[in-house]
C-alpha positions in Angstrom: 191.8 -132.5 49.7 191.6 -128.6 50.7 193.1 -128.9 54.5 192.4 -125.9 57.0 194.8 -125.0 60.0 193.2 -123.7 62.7 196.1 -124.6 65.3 197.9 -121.3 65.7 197.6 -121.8 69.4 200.6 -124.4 69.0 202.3 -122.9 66.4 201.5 -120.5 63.8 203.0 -120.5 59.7 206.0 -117.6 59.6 205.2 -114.5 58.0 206.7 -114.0 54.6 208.2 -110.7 55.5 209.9 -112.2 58.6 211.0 -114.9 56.0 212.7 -112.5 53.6 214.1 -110.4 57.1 215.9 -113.7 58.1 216.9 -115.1 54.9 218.9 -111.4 54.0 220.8 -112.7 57.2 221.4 -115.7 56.8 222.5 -115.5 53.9 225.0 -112.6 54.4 228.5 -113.1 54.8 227.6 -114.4 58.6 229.7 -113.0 62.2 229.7 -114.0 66.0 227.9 -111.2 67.4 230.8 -111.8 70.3 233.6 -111.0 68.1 235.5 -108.0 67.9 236.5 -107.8 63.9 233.8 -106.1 61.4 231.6 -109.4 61.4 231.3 -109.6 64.4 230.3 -106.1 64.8 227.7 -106.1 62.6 226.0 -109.1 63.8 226.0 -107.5 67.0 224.3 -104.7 65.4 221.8 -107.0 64.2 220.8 -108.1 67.4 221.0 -104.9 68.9 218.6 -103.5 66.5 216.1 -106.0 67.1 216.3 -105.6 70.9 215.6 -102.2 70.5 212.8 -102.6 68.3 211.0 -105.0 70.6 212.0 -103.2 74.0 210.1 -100.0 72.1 207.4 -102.4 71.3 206.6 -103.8 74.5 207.5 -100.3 76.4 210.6 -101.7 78.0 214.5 -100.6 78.6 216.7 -102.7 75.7 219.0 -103.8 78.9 216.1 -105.3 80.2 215.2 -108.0 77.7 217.0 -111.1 77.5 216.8 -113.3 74.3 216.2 -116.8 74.9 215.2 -120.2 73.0 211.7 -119.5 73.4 208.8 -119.5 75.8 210.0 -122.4 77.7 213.6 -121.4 78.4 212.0 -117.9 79.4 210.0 -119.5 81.8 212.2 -121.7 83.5 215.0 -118.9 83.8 212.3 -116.0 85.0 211.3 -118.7 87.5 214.5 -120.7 88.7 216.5 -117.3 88.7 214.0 -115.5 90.7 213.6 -118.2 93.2 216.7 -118.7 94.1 217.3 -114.8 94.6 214.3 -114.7 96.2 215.5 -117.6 99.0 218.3 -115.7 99.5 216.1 -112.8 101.5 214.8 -115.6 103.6 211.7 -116.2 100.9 210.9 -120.1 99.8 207.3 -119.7 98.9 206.2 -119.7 95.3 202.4 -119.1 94.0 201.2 -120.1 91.0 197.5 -121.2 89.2 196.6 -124.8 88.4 196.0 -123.9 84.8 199.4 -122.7 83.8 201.4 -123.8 80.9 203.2 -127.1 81.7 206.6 -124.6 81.4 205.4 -122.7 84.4 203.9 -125.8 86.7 206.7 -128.5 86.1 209.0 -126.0 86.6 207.6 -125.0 89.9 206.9 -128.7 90.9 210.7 -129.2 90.4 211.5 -126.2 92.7 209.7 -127.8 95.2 211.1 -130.8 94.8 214.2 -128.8 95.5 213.3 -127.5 98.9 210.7 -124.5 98.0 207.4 -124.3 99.2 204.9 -124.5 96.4 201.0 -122.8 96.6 198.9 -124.1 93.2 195.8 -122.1 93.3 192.0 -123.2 91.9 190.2 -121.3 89.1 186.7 -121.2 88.5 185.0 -122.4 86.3 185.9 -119.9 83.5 189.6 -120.0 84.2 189.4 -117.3 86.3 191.9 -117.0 89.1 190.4 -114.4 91.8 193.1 -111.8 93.2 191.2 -112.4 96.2 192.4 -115.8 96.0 195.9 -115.0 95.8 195.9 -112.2 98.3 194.9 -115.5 100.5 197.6 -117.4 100.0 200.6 -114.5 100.5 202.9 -115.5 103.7 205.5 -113.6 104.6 207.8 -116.0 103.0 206.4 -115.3 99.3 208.7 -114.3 97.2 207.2 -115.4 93.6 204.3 -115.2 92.1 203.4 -116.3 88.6 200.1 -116.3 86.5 200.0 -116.5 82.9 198.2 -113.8 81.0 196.4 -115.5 78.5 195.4 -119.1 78.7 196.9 -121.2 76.1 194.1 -123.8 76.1 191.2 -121.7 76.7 191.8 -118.1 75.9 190.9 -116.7 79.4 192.5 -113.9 80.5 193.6 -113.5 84.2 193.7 -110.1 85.8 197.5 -109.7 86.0 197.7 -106.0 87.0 195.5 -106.3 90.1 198.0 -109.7 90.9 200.9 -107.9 90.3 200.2 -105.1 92.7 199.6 -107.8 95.3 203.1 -109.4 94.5 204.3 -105.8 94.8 202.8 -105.1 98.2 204.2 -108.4 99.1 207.5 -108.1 98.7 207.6 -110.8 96.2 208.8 -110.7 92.6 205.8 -111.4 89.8 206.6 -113.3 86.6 204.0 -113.5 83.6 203.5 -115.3 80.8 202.6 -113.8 77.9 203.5 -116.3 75.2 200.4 -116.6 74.6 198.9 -112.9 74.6 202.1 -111.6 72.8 200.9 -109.4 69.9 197.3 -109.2 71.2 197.9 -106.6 73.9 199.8 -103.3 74.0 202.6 -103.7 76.5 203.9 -100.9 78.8 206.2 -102.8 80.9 207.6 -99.8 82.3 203.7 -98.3 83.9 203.0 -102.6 85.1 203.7 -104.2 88.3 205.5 -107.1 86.9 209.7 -108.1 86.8 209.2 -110.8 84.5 207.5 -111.6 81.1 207.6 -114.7 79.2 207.4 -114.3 75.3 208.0 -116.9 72.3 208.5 -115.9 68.5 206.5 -119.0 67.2 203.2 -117.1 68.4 202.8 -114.3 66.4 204.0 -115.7 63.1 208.1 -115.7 64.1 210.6 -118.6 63.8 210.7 -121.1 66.1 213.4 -121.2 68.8 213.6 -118.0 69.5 211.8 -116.0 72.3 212.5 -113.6 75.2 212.5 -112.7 79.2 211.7 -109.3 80.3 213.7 -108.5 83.7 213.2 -105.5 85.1 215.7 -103.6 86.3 216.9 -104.2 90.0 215.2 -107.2 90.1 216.9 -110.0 91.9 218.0 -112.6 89.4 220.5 -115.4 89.6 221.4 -117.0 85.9 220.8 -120.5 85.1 222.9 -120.6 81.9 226.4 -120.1 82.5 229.5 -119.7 80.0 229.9 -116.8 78.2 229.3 -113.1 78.8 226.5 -113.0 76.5 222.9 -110.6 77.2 224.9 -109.1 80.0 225.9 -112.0 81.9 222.4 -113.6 82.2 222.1 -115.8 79.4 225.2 -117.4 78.3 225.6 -118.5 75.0 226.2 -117.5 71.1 223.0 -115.5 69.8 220.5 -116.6 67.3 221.3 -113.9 65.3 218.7 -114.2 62.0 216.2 -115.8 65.0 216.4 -112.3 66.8 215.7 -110.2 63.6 212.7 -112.7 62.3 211.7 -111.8 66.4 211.7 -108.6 65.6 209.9 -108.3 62.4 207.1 -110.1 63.7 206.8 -107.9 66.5 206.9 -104.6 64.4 203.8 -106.8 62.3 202.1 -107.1 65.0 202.1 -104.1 66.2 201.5 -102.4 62.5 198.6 -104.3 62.1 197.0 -104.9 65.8 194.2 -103.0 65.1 193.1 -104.9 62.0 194.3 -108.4 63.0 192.5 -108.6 66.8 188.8 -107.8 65.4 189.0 -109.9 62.3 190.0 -113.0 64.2 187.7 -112.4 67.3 185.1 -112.1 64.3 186.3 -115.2 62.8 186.1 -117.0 66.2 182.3 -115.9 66.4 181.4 -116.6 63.2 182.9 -120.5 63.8 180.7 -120.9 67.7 177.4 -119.4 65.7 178.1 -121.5 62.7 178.4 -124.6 64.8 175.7 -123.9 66.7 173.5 -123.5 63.8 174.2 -127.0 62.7 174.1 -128.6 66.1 172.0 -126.6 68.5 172.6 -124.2 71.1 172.4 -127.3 73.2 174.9 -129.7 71.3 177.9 -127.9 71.9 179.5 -126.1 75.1 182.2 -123.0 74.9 184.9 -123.3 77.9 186.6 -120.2 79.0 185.3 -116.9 80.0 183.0 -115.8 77.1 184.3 -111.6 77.5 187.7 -111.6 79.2 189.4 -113.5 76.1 191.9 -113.8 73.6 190.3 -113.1 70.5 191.5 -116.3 68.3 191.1 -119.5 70.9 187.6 -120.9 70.8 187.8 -124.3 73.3 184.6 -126.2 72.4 183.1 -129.5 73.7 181.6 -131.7 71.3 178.5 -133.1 73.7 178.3 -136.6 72.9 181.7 -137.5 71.4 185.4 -137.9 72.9 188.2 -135.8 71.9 190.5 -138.6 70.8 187.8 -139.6 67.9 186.9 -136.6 66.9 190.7 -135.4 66.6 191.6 -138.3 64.4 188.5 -137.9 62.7 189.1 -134.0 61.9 192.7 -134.7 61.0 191.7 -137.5 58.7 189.2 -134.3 57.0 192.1 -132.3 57.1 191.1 -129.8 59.8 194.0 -129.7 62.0 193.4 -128.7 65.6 194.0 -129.6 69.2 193.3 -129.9 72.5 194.3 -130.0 75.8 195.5 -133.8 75.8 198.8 -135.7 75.4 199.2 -138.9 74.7 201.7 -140.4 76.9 202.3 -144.2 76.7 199.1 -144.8 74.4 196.9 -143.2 77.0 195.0 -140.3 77.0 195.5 -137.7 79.5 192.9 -135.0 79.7 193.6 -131.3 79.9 194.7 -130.1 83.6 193.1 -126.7 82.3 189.5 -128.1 82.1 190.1 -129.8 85.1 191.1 -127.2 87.2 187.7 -125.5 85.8 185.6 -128.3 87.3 184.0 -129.0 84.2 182.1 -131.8 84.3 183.1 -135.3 82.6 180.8 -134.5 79.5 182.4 -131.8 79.0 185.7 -132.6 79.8 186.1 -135.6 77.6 185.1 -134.1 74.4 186.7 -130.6 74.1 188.6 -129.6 71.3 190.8 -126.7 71.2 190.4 -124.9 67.6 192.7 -121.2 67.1 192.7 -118.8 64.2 195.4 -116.4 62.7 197.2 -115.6 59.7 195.7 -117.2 56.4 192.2 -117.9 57.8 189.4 -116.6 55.7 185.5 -116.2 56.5 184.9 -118.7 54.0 187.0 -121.3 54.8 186.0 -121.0 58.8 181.7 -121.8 57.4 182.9 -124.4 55.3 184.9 -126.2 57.9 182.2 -125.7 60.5 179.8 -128.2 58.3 182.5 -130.8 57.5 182.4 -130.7 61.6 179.1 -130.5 62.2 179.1 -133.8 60.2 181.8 -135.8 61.8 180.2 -134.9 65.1 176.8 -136.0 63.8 178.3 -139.3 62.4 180.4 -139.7 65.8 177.1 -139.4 67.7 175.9 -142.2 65.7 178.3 -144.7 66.1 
């Protein structure tokens, strides 16, 4: 059976060329990048390498990246470490959207279970959180802000320069996530109003556990990892040494081929909502997220007339792997807090399915899977 994976919003397959990058390392004669002999040394020449490479990428100071475990660790450091700073200048209040990653919002539900004051703010109805809305909710005791940049679930992107320069007026220090939106934007962290940024490895066709914070210089930070010197004293803990070099091949990829890679799969996600519509009406289906303000590869689609549960088994069982929003906790479906915080109604909450393109998708293969869905949702319908 020919299978199609159109999940790379989860995870997406490694690059062979960050493949052969980490393999060279880990199979060479190995080295703590801590130690002081010639091993050592040249591990930590490994990682310096790479920092330098994705610092240039991302238009940040080397110092100024941290290498973590990936996009969760980044989150919960950027947003523990800065709150704690932050309540050390007489600042408790944290600000964040209601459609943020799980990373960001349990994180920021635990702080507040910790004695922090916690403002979750409402989207509309294309995932759009307003500056204007944000501007609202600044106290004087603000001293974090974060807003993803591009929506995991949906693809909306959230105007994170016009946030940042509130945070910045503010007083208050502005994280962003970009795990998502890694590899789709050009980054000049030194020209934006933001201290910290969130990135993962997995996303743009790295390894998994590996990823990276972006801490600006002179902002107030207090480490949550403790135990060894390592990344200056704010992340303790050995290096992933052929993790960080994989990291940084698939940066340079990305940004080789940006230019290429963003149109063909914003093409690809067009031609997969016009082929479904073709085969089940304009009216049978329904698009979530903003339709212009995007990332190019996440098309979020309700099925009108089905549930997400049946039709995910049923696509996996055709051997279309993708997502949604939902996890299944105890046996029991729990819809997407995305969606929700859209104000979507029921319909169109209980049958969206998340489907995301990248490397190894072809035009071909994206028509040919839209039928075999068109025909599960017609024979769903029926039953």
């Amino acid at each position: 059976m020919k299978t199609y994976y159109f999940d790379h919003a989860a995870t997406t397959p490694m690059h062979p060329d960050v493949a052969q990058a980490m393999l060279e390392v880990m199979q060479g004669p190995g080295g703590n990048p801590s130690s002081m002999h010639a091993y050592g040394r040249a591990a930590k020449q490994l990682v310096t390498r790479s920092r330098d490479r994705i610092a240039a990428a991302i238009g940040c100071k080397p110092s100024e990246l941290v290498f973590t475990s990936g996009g969760t660790e980044s989150d919960n450091a950027a947003l523990i470490g800065a709150a704690y700073a932050m309540r050390k200048q007489g600042k408790n209040h944290i600000i964040t959207s209601a459609i943020e990653h799980h990373a960001v919002l349990h994180t920021c539900e635990w702080l507040k279970s910790e004695g922090f004051r916690l403002s979750v703010l409402p989207v509309d109805e294309r995932g759009t959180l307003s500056p204007e809305t944000v501007k609202a909710a600044i106290t004087p005791a603000t001293g974090l802000i974060s807003v993803m940049h591009g929506n995991n679930e949906v693809g909306t992107l959230q105007p994170i320069a016009a946030i940042g320069e509130l945070a910045k007026a503010a007083g208050a220090l502005f994280h962003v996530d970009a795990v998502q939106s890694l590899g789709t934007f050009e980054y000049r962290l030194d020209e934006m109003p933001v201290d910290f940024m969130s990135f993962s490895a997995h996303k743009i066709n790295g390894p998994q556990g590996v990823g990276a914070m972006y801490l600006r210089t002179g902002a107030p930070f207090v480490p949550q990892q403790h135990g060894g010197s390592q990344e200056r004293k704010r992340r303790a803990g050995t290096e992933n040494v052929a993790g960080i070099v994989g990291f940084a091949k698939a940066v340079e990829i990305c940004v080789n081929e940006r230019d290429v890679k963003q149109p063909f799969l914003d093409k690809l996600r067009t031609i997969w909502i016009e082929s479904l519509i073709g085969e089940l009406g304009q009216d049978g289906i329904a698009v979530n997220g903003h339709p212009e303000t995007r990332l190019p590869n996440i098309a979020n689609i309700s099925f009108l007339g089905t549930d997400t549960e049946t039709m995910l088994m049923n696509l996996d069982m055709a051997g279309i792997a993708a997502s949604s929003g939902s996890a299944c906790t105890s046996g029991s479906l729990e819809r997407s807090h995305v969606l929700k915080a859209m104000e979507l109604s029921e319909e169109r909450l209980n049958s969206a399915v998340r489907f995301s393109f990248g490397l190894g998708n072809t035009e071909e293969e994206i028509k040919d899977a839209a039928q075999i869905v068109a025909t599960i949702v017609r024979r769903v319908r029926t039953i």
